[in-house]
TIDREN-860771 format. One record per residue (C-alpha): residue in three letters; y, x, z. Coordinates in steps of 0.25 Angstrom, whole numbers, padded with zeros to 4 digits. Each point is the difference from the previous one (the first is absolute). Layout:
BEGIN
R type    py    px    pz
R  ALA     Y     X     Z
...
//
This chain:
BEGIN
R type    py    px    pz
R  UNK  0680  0324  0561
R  UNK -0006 -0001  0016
R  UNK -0002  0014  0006
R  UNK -0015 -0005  0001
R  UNK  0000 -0002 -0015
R  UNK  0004  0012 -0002
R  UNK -0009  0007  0008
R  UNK -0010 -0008 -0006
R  UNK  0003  0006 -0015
R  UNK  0002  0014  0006
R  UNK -0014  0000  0008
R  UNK -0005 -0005 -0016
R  UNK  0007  0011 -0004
R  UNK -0008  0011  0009
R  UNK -0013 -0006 -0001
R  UNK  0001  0000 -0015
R  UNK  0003  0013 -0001
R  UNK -0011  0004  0010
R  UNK -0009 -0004 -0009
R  UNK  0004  0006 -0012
R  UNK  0000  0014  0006
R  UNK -0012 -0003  0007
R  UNK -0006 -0004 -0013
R  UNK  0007  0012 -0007
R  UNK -0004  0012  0009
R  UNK -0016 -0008  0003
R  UNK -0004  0011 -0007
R  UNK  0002  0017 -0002
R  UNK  0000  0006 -0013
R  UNK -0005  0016 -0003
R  UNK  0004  0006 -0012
R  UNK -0010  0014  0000
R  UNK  0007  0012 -0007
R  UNK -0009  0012 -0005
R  UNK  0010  0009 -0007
R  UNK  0009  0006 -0006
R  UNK -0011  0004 -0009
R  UNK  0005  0003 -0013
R  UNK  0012  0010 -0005
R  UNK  0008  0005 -0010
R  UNK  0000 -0010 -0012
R  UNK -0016 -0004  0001
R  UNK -0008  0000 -0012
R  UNK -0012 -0012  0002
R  UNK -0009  0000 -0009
R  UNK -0006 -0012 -0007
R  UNK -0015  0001 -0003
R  UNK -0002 -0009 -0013
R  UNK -0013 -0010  0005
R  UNK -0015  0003 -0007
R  UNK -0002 -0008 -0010
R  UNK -0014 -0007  0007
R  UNK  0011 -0006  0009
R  UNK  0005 -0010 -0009
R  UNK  0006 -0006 -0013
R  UNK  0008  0012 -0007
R  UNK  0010 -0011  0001
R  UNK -0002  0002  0018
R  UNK  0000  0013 -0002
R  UNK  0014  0001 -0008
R  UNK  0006 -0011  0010
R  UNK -0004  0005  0013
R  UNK  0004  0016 -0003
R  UNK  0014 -0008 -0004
R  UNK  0001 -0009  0011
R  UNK -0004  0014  0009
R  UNK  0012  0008 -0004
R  UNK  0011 -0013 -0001
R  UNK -0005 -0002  0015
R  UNK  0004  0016  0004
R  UNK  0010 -0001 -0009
R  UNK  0006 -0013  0010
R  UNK  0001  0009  0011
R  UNK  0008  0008 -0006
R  UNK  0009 -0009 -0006
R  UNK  0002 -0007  0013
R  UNK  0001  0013  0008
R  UNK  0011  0006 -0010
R  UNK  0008 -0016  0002
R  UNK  0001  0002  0014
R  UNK  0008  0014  0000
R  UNK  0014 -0001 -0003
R  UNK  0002  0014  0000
R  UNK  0002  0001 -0014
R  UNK -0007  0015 -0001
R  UNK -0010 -0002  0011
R  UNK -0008 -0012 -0009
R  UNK -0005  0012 -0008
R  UNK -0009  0006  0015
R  UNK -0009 -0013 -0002
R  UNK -0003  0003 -0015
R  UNK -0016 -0002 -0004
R  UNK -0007  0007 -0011
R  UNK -0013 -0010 -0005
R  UNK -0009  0008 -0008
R  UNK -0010 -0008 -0008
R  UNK -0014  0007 -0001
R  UNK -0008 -0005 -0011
R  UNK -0016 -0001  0000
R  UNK -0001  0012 -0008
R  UNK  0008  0009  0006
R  UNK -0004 -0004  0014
R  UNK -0012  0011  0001
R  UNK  0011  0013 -0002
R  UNK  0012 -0005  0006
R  UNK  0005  0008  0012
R  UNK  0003 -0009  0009
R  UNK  0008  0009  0009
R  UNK  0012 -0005 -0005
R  UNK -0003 -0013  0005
R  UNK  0005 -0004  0015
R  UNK -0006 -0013 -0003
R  UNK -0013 -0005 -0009
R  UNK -0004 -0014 -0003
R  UNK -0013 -0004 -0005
R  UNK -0007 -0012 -0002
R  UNK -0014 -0002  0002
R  UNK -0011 -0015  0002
R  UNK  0001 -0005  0013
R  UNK -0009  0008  0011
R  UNK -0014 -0007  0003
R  UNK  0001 -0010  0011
R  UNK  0016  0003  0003
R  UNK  0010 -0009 -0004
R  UNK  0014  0009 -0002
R  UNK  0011  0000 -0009
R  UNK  0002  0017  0001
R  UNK  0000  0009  0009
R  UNK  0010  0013  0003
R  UNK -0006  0013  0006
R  UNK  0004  0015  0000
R  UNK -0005  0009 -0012
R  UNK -0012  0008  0005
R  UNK  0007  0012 -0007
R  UNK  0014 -0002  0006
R  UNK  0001 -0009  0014
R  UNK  0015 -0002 -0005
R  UNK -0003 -0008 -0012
R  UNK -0006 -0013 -0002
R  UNK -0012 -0007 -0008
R  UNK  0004 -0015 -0003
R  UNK -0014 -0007 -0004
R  UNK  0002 -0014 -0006
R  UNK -0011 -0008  0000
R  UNK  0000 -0010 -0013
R  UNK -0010 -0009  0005
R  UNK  0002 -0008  0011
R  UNK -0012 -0009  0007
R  UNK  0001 -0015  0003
R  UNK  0001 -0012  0001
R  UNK  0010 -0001  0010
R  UNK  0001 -0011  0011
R  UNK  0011 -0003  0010
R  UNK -0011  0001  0011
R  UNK -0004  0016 -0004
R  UNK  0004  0011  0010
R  UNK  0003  0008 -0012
R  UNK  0013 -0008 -0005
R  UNK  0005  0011 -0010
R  UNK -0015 -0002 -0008
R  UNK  0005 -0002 -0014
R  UNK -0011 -0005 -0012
R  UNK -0007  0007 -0013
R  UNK  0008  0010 -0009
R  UNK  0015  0000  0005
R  UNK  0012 -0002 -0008
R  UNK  0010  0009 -0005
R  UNK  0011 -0006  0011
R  UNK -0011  0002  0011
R  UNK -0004  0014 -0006
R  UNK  0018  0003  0003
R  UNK  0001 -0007  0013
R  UNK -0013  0009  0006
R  UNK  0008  0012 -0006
R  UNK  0013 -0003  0006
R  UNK -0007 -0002  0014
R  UNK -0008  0013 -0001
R  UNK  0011  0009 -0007
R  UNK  0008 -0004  0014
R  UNK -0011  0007  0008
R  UNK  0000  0013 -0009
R  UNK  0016 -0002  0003
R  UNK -0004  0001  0015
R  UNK  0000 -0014  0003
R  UNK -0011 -0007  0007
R  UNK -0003 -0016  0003
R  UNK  0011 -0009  0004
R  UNK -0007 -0010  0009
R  UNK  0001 -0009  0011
R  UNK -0007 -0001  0014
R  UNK -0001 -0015 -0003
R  UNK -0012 -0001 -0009
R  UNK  0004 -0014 -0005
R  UNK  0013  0008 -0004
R  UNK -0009  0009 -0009
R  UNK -0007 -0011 -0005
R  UNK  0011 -0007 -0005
R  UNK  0006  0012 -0009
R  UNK -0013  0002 -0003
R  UNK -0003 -0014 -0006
R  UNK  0015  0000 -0005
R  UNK  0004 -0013  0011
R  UNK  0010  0009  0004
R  UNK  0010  0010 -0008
R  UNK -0007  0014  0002
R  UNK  0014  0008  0006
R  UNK -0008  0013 -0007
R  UNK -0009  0003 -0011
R  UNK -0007  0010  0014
R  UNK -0008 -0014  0004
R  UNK -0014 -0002 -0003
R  UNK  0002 -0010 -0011
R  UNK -0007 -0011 -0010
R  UNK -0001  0010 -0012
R  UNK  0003 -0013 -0009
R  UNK  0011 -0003  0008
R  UNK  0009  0009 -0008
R  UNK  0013 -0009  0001
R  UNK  0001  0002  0015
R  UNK -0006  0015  0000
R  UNK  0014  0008 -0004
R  UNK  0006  0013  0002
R  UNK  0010 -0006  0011
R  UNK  0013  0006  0006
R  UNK -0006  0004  0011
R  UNK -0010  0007 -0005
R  UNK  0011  0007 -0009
R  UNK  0008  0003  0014
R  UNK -0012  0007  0006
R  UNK -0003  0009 -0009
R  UNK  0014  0005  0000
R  UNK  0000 -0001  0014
R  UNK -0014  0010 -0001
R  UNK  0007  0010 -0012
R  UNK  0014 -0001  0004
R  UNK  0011  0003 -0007
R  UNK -0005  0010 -0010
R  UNK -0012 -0007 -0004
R  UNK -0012  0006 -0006
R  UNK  0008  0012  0002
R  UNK -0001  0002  0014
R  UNK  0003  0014  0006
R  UNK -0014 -0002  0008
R  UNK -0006  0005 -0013
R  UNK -0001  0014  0008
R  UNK -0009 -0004  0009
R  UNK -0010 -0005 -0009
R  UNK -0011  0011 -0008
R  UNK  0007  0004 -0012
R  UNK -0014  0003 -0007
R  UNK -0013 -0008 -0001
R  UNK -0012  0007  0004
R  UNK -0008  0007 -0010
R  UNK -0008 -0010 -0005
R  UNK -0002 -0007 -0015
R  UNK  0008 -0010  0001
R  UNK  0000 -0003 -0012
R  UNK -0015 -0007  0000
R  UNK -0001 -0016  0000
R  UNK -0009  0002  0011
R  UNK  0008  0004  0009
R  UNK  0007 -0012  0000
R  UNK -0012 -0010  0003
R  UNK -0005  0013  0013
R  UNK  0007 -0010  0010
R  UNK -0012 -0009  0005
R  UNK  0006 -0013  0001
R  UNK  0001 -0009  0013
R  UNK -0009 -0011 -0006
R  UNK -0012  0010  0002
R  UNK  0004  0002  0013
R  UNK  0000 -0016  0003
R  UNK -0016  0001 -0004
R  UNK -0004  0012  0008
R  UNK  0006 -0007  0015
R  UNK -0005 -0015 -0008
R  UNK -0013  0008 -0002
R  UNK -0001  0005  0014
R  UNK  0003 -0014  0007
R  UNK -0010 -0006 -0009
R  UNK  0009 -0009 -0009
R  UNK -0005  0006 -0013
R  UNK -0013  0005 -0002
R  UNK -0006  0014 -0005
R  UNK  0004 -0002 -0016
R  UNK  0013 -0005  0002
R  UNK  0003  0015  0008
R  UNK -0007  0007 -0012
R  UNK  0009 -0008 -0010
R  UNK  0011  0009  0006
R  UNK -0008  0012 -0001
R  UNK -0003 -0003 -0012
R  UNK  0015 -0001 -0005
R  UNK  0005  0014  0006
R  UNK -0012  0005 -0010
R  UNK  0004 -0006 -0010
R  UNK  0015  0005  0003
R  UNK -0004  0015  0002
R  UNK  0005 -0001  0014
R  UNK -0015  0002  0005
R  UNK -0009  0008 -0010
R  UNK -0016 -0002  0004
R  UNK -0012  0007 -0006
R  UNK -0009 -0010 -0005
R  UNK -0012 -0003  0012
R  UNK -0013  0005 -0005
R  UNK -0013 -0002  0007
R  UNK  0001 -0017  0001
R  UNK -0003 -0011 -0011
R  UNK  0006 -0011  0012
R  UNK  0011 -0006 -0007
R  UNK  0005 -0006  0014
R  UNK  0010  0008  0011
R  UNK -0005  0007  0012
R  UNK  0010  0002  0008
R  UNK -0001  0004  0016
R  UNK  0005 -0007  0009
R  UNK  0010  0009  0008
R  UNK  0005  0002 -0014
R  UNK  0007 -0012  0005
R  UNK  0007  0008  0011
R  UNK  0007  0009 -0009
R  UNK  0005 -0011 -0009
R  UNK  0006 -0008  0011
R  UNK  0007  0015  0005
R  UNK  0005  0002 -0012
R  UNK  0006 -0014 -0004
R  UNK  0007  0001  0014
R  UNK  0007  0015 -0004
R  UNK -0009  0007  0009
R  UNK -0006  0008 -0012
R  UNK  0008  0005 -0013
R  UNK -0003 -0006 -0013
R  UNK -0004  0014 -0004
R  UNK -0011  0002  0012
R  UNK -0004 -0014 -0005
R  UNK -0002  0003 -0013
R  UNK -0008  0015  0003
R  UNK -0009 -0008  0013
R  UNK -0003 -0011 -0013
R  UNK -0004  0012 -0010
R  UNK -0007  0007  0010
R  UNK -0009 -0011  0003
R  UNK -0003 -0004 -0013
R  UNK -0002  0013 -0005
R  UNK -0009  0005  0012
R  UNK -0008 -0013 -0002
R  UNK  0005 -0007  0014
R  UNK  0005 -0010 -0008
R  UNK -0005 -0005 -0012
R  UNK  0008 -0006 -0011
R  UNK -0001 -0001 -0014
R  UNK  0013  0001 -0010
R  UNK  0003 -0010 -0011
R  UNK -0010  0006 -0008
R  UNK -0011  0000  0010
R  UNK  0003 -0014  0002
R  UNK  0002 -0002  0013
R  UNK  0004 -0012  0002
R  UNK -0011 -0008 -0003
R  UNK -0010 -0006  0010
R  UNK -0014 -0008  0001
R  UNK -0011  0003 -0010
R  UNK  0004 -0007 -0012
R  UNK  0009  0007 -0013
R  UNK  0011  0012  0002
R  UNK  0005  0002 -0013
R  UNK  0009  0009 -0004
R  UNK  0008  0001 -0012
R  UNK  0012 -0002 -0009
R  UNK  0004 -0014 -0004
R  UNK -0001 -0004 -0014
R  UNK  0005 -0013  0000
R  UNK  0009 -0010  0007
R  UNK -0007 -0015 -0002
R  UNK  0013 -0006  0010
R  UNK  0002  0002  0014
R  UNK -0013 -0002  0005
R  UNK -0008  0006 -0008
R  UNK -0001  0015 -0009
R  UNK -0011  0009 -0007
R  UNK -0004  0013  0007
R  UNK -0012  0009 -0006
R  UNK -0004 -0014 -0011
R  UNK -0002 -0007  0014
R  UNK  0009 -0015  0000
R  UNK  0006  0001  0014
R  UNK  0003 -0012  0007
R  UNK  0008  0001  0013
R  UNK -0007 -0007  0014
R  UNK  0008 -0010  0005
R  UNK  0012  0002 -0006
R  UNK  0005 -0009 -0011
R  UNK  0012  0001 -0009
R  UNK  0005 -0007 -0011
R  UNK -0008 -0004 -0015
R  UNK  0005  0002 -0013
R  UNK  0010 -0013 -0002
R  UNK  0002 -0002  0016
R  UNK  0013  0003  0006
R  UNK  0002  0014  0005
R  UNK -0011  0006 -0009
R  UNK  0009  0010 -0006
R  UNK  0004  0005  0013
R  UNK -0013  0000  0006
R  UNK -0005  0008 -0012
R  UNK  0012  0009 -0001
R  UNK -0001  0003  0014
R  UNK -0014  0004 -0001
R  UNK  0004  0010 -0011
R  UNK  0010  0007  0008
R  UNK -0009  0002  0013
R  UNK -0012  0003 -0010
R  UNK  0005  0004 -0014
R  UNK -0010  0001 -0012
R  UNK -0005  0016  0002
R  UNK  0001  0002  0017
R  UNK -0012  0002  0008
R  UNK -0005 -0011  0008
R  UNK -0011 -0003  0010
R  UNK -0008 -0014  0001
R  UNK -0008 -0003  0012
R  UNK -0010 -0010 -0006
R  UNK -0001 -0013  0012
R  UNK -0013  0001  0006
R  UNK -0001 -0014  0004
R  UNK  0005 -0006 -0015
R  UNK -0001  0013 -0009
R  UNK  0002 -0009 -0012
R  UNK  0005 -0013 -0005
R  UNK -0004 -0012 -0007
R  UNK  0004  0007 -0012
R  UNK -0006  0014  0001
R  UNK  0012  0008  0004
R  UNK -0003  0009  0012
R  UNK  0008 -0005  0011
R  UNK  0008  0010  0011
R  UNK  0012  0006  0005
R  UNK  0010  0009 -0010
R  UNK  0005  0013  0007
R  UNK  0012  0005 -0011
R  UNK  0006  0013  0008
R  UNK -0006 -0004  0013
R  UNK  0008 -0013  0000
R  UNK -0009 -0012 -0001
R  UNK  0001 -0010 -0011
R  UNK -0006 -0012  0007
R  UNK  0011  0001  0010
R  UNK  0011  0004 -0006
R  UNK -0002 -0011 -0010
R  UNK  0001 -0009  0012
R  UNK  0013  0007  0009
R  UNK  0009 -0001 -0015
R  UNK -0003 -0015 -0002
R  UNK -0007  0003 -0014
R  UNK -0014 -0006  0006
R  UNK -0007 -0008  0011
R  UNK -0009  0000  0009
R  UNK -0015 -0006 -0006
R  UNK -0003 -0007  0014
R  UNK -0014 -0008 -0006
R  UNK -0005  0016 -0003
R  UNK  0003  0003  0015
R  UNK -0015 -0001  0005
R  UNK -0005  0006 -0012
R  UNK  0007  0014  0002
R  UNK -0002  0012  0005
R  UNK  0015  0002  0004
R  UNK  0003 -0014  0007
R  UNK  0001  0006  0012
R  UNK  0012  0009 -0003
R  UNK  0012  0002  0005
R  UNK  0006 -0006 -0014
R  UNK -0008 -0008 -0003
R  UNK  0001 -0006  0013
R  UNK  0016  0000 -0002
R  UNK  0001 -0009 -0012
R  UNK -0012 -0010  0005
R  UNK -0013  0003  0001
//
């Protein structure tokens, strides 16, 4: 072989491998840690669903798929020491709660709880993790069985899911946020693209830490190196760190045991609406929707408003100020919540709860009442009143998806629950008599949500016959 030939291959040879590392290191990678956070041998409690969340066959499945998920960690964590009497410092107790004893349990002998609740209005999340309000060094792990959709390569969202989520959703959600109450946070890149292909499964997600494609299950595991940095946060003993010690041996005194204390902690969605609210994205009843659900919670208790019949919201402006403070930190949730109370109750701000109905506008019907049938979807019985949804149409009897539709109306507004109608002033009633409007069930809207889980569509020829074109979600999906 000739000396140029040589150099030749060698100068290859460089330039190949220059482009492989340059293509390898393109990008950083940050792996957040939050912890240690738990000790001992930790006892998580399992909060068995309420049944208005779905099928008892749901119900069993998803409390099931919640404790195999915990129990992966530790499976996983005790294959990794081979210290032989070590693999007993990453032990986990899993205590099931069922519905019934759920009101007198004492959750102080939980470091970690895990609930299931529907998905919070207008947010698309798969759970989130947040310290007790009773005890900073424990975690709440809210699962969200309802996911929004439908999902297109082109959302900015990638990790949107669609409709009620599966059971293998349901387990990868709880592996992902079980690794935060571990003291892990998000494994992420500084390359979006990077982000974007773990999160549309193009790419293998190196950890389950990434924001992820909830039916992406087969690429969304518990890796190795997930495993190695929770060891690397613990250390050799575990759960049973030494640094124990520093930590408050007792909780304050409070009830902990009251299932309202583990619902106090306001959730970040609400925040989303108050800084949309103050920038103008979402209007005045959107940000009441969020009021309306820490009532509904007992995180904000309001006297009733006396001395107005206006069903609509009259909200100051500079109102506004305060919102935008407090989604940006400047003000606690609690000052929130007593600055809100204070102006509701001293008549500042006027705003009526569910039963006063407050969410309805124009001039037209506000009912209030209990639903007494459940037609399909798109339609129910409140007060002996036929209830027709505006522009929103799901599936009729003998049509695909009309089972779903129908079931999915009966677990957002079950036979027996309270809802309000705001009749449409422009189209109160249709061609068949049934007084036509939007559906708020626990201040979630039917019409939308209808429409974000795929069970229904948009009815686009209505669109200049309604009150509530102009929307923001009914905009959304095309009118």
């Amino acid at each position: 072989m000739t000396i140029q030939k040589r150099y030749a291959i060698l100068l290859g040879a460089i330039l190949f491998l220059n482009i492989l590392f340059n293509s390898v290191s393109a990008y950083n990678i940050t792996f957040e840690i939050n912890g240690p956070l738990i000790y001992e041998t930790p006892s998580v409690c399992i909060l068995e669903p309420k049944s208005n969340l779905g099928t008892d066959t749901q119900i069993k499945n998803w409390a099931n798929e919640a404790k195999y998920a915990v129990s992966e960690w530790e499976v996983k964590l005790k294959e990794k020491e081979m210290i032989k009497e070590r693999k007993s410092n990453w032990e986990i107790n899993i205590i099931e709660i069922s519905q019934s004893q759920q009101e007198s349990y004492n959750y102080e002998n939980c470091f970690v709880i895990i609930l299931f609740e529907y998905r919070p209005y207008g947010e698309n999340l798969g759970g989130e993790t947040s310290p007790l309000e009773w005890d900073e060094n424990r975690s709440l792990i809210t699962i969200y069985t309802i996911g929004i959709g439908p999902c297109t390569p082109q959302d900015v969202e990638y990790y949107c899911s669609t409709g009620t989520r599966t059971t293998q959703e349901i387990g990868t959600i709880v592996r992902h946020e079980f690794g935060h109450a571990l003291g892990l946070g998000h494994y992420t890149s500084d390359d979006d693209k990077i982000n974007e292909d773990w999160a549309r499964g193009r790419a293998p997600s190196p950890s389950i830490m990434t924001n992820f494609l909830y039916e992406i299950v087969k690429e969304q595991q518990i890796r190795p190196l997930d495993v190695d940095k929770v060891r690397e946060v613990y250390g050799e003993n575990g759960f049973k760190n030494t640094q124990k010690e520093t930590k408050e041996e007792t909780l304050p005194d409070t009830d902990s045991s009251l299932p309202s204390r583990l619902t106090v902690q306001i959730p970040e969605w609400i925040k989303k609406n108050a800084l949309w609210w103050f920038e103008g994205k979402i209007g005045d009843t959107d940000f009441v929707l969020g009021l309306e659900y820490l009532i509904e919670q007992n995180i904000m208790k309001i006297p009733p408003t006396e001395g107005s019949s206006n069903n609509s919201q009259q909200i100051p402006p500079w109102i506004k100020n305060n919102a935008k403070w407090w989604a940006d930190g400047q003000i606690s949730d609690d000052d929130f919540v007593k600055g809100i109370q204070y102006l509701i109750s001293s008549g500042i701000m006027k705003i009526s709860t569910i039963e006063n109905t407050s969410l309805c506008q124009g001039t037209k019907l506000c009912i209030t009442g209990t639903v007494e049938k459940i037609v399909d979807g798109d339609t129910i019985y409140v007060k002996g009143e036929k209830i027709r949804l505006s522009l929103t149409n799901a599936p009729e009897k003998n049509e695909a998806g009309y089972a779903e539709a129908t079931q999915f109306t009966s677990i957002l507004c079950p036979i027996g629950s309270t809802v309000i109608v705001d009749q449409d002033d422009k189209q109160p009633y249709d061609v068949f008599g049934r007084t036509v409007g939007k559906v708020f069930c626990g201040g979630k809207m039917l019409n939308e949500e209808l429409l974000l889980s795929n069970h229904g569509k948009i009815l686009t020829q209505y669109c200049s016959k309604s009150e509530y074109a102009n929307e923001l979600w009914a905009k959304k999906f095309g009118c």
